[in-house]
PASEBA-1860 file (N, C-alpha, C; in nm, 3 decimals):
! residues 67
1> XXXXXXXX> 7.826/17.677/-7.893/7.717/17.590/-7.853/7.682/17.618/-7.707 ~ 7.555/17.622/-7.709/7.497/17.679/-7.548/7.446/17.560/-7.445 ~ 7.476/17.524/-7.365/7.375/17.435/-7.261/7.236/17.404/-7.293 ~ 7.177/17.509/-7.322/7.054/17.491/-7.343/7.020/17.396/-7.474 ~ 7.124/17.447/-7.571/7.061/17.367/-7.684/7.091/17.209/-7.665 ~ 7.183/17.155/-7.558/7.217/17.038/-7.539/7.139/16.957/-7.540 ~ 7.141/16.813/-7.566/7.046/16.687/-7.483/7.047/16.693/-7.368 ~ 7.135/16.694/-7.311/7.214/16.704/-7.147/7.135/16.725/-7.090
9> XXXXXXXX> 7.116/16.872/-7.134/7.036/17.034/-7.066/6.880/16.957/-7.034 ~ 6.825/16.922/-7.173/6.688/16.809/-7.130/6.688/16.740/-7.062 ~ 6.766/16.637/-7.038/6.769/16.482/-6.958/6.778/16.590/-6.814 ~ 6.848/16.659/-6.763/6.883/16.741/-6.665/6.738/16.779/-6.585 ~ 6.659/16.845/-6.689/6.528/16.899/-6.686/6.378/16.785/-6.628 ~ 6.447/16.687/-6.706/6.336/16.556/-6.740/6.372/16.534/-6.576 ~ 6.476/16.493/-6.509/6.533/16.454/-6.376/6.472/16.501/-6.290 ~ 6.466/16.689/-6.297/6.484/16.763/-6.202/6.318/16.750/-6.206
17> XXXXXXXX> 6.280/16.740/-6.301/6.110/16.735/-6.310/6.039/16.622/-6.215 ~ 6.117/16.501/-6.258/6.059/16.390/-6.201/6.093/16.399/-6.031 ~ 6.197/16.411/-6.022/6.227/16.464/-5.860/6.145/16.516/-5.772 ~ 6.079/16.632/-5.849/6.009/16.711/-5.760/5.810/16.658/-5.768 ~ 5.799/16.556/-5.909/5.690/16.521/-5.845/5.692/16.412/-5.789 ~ 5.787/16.356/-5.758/5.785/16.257/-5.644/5.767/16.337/-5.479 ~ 5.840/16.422/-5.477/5.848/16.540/-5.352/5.741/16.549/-5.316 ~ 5.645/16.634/-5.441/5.531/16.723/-5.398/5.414/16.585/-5.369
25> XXXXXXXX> 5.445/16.468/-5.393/5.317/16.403/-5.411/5.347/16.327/-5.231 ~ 5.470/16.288/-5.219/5.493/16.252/-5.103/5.462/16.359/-4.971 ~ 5.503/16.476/-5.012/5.480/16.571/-4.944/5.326/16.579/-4.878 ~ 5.232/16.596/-5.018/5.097/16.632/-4.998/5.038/16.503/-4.931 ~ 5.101/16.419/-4.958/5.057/16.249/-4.917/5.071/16.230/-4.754 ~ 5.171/16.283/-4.721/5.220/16.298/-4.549/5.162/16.350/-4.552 ~ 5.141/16.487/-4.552/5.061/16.594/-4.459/4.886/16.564/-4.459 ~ 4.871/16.504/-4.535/4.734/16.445/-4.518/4.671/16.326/-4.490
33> XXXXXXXX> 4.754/16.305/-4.407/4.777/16.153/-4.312/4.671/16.078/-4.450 ~ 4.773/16.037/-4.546/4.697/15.915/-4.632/4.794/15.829/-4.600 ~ 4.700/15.710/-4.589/4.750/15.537/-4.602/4.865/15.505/-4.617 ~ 4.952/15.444/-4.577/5.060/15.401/-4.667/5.005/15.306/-4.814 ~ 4.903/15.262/-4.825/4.887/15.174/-4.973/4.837/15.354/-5.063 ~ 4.757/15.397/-5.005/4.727/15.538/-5.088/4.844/15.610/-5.114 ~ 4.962/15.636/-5.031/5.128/15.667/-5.082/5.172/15.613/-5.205 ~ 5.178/15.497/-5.203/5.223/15.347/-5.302/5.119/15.397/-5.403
41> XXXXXXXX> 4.972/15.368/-5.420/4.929/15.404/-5.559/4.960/15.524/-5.589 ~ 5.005/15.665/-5.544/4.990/15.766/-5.608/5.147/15.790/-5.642 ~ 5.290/15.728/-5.564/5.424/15.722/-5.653/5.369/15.603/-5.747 ~ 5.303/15.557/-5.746/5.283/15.407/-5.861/5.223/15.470/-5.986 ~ 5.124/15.573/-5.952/5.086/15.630/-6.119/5.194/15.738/-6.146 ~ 5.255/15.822/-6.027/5.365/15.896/-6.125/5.477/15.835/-6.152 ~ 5.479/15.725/-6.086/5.618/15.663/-6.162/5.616/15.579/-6.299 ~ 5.461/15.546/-6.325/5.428/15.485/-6.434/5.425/15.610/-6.545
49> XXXXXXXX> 5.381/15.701/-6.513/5.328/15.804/-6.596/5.518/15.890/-6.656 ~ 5.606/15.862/-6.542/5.681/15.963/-6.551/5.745/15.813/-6.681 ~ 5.809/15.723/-6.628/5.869/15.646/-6.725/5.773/15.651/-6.869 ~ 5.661/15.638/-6.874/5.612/15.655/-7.000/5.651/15.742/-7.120 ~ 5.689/15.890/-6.989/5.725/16.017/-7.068/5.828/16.066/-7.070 ~ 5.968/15.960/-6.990/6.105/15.912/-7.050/6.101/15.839/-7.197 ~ 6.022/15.728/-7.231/6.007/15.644/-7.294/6.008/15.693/-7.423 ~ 5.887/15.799/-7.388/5.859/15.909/-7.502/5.963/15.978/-7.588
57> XXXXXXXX> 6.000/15.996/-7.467/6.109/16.144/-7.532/6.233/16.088/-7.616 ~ 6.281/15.914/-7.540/6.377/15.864/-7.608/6.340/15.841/-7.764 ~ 6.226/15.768/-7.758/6.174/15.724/-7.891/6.177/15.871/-7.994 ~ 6.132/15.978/-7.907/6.141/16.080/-8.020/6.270/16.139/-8.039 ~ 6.346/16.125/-7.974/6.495/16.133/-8.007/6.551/16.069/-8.105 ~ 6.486/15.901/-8.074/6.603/15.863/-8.186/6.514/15.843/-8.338 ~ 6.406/15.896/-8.298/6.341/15.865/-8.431/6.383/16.013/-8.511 ~ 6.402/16.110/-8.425/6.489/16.233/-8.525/6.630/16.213/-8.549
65> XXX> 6.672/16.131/-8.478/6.806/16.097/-8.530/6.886/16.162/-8.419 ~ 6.872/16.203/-8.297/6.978/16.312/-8.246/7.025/16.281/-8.113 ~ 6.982/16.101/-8.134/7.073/16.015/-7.983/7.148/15.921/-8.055
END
């Protein structure tokens, strides 16, 4: 059995994903002297957007049976 084929290996992926668009959005958000409320809405839609597509992935997990 390989890493890759793991759940693990996903959830790992799903993490490392969400991590970095918190990064890049904060990033691009500083360097372009926006607002602090313009900061707040734009982690507020990826954090809405990213849990949605946790939400997702669980539901399709256990609806295949493989959590």
């Amino acid at each position: 059995m390989s890493i890759f084929d793991s759940e693990t290996f996903v959830i790992i992926c799903v993490t490392a994903m969400i991590l970095f668009k918190f990064w890049s959005v904060w990033t691009v958000s500083k360097d372009s002297k926006a607002s602090r409320e313009g900061k707040l809405i734009f982690l507020g839609l990826i954090s809405g957007v990213s849990v949605f597509g946790i939400m997702a992935k669980l539901y399709i997990s256990m609806a295949m049976g493989l959590s």
